[in-house]
N, C-alpha and C positions, 0 to 999 in steps of 0.2 A: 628834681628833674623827673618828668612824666614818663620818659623812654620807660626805664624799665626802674627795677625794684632798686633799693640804695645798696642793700645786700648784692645783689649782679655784682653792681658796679663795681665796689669795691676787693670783688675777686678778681674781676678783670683787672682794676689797676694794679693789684701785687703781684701779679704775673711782669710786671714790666721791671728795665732797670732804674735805677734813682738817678743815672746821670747819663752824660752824650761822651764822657772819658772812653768808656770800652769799647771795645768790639764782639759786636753781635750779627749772628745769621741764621736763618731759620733754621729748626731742628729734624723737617720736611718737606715735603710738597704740597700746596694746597693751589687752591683753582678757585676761580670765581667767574659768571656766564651774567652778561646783563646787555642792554642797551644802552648806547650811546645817547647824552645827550641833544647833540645837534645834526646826526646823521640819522638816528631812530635805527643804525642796525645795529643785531646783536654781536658782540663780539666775546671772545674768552680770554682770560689775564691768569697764567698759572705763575705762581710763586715759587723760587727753588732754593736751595743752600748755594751756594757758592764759597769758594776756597778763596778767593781774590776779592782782595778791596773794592768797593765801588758797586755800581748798581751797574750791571749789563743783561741789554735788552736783545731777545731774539723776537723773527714773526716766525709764526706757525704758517707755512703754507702747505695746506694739504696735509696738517698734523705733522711735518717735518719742521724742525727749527732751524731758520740759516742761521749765519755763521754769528757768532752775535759783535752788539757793538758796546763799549764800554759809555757810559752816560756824561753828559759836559754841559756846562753852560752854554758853549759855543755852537749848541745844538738848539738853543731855542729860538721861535719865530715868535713875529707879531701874528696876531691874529685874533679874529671878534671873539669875545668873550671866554676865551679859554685861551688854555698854555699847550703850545706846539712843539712837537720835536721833530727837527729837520735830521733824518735817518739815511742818508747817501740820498740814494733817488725815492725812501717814499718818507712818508709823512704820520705822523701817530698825534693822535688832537685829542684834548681835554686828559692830560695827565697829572693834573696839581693835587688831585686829591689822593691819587695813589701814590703821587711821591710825599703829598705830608702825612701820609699814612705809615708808610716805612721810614723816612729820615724821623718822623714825629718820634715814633717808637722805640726809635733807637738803632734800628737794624745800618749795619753801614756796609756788610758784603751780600750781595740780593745777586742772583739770576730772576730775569723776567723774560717770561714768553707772550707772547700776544697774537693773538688774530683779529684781522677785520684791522680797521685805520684809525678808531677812536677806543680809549678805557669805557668801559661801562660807570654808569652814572649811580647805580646799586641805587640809595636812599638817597641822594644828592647830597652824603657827607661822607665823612672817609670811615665813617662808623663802622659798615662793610667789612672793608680792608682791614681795619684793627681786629674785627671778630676773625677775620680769617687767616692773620697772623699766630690769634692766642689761641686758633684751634690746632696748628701743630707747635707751636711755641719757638722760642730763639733758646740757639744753645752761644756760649762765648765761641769768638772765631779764633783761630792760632796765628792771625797776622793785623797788625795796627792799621786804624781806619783811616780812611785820607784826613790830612791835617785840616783846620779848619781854616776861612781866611783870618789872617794877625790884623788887625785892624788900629793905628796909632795914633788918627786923628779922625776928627768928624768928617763926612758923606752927607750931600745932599743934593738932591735929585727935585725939579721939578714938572709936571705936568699942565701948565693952566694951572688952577687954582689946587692941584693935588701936590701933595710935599710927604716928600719920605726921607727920615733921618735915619745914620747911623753914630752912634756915639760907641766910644771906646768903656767897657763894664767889664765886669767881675765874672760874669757868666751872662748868659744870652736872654734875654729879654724881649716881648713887644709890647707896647701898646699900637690899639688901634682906635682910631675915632670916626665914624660917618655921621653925616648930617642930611637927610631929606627930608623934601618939604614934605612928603605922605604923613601924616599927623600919626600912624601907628608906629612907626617907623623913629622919625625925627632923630634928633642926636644920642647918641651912643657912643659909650667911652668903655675899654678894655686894656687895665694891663695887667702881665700875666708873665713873671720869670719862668721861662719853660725848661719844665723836665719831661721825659716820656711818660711818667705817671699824669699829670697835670696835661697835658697832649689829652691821654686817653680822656679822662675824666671830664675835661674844661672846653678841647676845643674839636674834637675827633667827631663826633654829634651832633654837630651845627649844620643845619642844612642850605645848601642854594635857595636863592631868592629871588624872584623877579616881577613886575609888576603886569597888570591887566590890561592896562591901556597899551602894554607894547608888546602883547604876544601874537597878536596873526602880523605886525609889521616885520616882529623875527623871522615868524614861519613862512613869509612870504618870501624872506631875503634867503631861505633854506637853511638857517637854524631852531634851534631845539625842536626838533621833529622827536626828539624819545621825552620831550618834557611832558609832564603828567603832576598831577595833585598829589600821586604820593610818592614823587621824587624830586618835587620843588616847594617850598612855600610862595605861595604867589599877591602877594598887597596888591588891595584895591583899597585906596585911600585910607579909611581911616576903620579899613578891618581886612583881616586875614580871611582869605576865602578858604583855607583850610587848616584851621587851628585844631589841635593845642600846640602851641610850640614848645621846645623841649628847653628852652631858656628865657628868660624874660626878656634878654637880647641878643636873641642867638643870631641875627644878623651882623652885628662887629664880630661875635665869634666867627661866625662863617670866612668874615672879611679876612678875615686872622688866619685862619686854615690854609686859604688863597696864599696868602703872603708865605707861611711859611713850606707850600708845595713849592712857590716859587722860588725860594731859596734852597731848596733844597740839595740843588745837582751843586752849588757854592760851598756848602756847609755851615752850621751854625756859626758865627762870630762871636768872641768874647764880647760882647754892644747890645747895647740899647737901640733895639729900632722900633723907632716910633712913624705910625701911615697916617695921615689925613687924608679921607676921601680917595683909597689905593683904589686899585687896579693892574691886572695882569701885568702890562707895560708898563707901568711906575713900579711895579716892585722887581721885571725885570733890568730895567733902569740902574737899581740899585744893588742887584746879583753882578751885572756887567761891570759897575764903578767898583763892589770889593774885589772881583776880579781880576781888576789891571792893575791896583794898586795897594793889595793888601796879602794877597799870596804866600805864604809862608811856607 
């Protein structure tokens, strides 16, 4: 991996836990100031300890935090290219990567504050969010983390030609597959029993992706207004207009990130989930179906 040295890395991962069993919360306060991907403003995301299970979100208005709200599946929206949370009357967009940044790691009791309507987009991977977790680090929390969904038979969701399974396993799993005709690009296969070490190391790093021929169509329609070369990798046919990338297929990874921010307000499943060709709304698709019928 080109990011950084092998030596890094592997201090970063032994800061983490070995499983998604315990409960963990950060051991302080940390902060992070960046721009939005598709609004271009900047906003601020501070990280807190919290005493209570679950991830709960305040906004900063005017450096005061209202009252906060505790975080649900039942709080997300559709919407183009990123994962939304519908928050009473306002709205907070492009959250996937900082919730698979925290669920990834392990953390299962989190205060979040936020300014501004969107998370910052830091490097376009949640690579960020993990350095900013392991700079004040997690301590165990003294109360059990929300149970996970029980999962007892297979889930399966479809999109058009995109299909996302959940199968019943031993501990939590993905793979992921895409297939685009961009010849750099082409099929891609990933899977990967997830622990928060294996998070940090394998999938926290993988940057956003999007191609050339569709970037003034975005910015016309008023998204990615904060995109930039060096918070997205951008394919143009059959080369990266700003390489090196930091995996030989860090685009499944990336996809893989997606998926598991998107599950994250769910919790991980004892299963097997396998995506073909995912997407925000296919993989909330399938947070809604463990949902309703897997709850324990």
């Amino acid at each position: 991996m080109a990011l950084q040295s092998r030596g890094w890395l592997e201090v970063l991962v032994a800061l983490w836990p070995s499983s998604y069993e315990q409960s963990w919360t950060l051991a302080g306060e940390v902060s992070r100031v960046g721009v939005g991907l598709h609004g271009g403003q900047q906003s601020e995301v501070r990280l807190l300890p919290s005493l209570k299970p679950g991830f709960h979100l305040s906004f900063l208005d005017e450096g005061t935090p209202s009252p906060p709200v505790t975080l649900s599946p039942h709080q997300v929206r559709d919407s183009q290219l990123c994962t939304t949370l519908q928050l009473g009357n306002r709205r907070l967009a492009t959250v996937e990567h900082l919730l698979a940044a925290i669920a990834g790691s392990g953390l299962s009791h989190l205060e979040i504050q936020v300014s501004g309507e969107e998370v910052p987009l830091l490097d376009g991977s949640a690579l960020g969010w993990v350095e900013a977790i392991a700079e004040v680090g997690m301590t165990a929390a003294a109360t059990p983390r929300p149970a996970p969904p029980l999962l007892n038979q297979p889930l399966v969701r479809h999109r058009g030609t995109s299909v996302i399974t959940a199968t019943p396993a031993e501990s939590f799993s993905v793979v992921g597959v895409i297939d685009f005709p961009q010849p750099v690009i082409g099929r891609q296969m990933l899977a990967i029993e997830l622990t928060p070490e294996r998070f940090v190391e394998q999938i926290a790093p993988a940057r956003t992706f999007g191609f050339r021929e569709q970037v003034e169509q975005l910015r016309a329609a008023g998204l990615i207004q904060g995109g930039a070369l060096d918070n997205a990798l951008v394919c143009d046919g059959d080369q990266w207009l700003n390489p090196p990338l930091r995996f030989s297929d860090e685009p499944v990874r990336h996809k893989l990130l997606d998926l598991i921010g998107d599950l994250a307000l769910v919790g991980f499943p004892k299963a097997q989930v396998l995506v073909y060709r995912g997407s925000h709304g296919l993989h909330t698709d399938l947070a809604a179906a463990l949902l309703d019928c897997c709850s324990s």
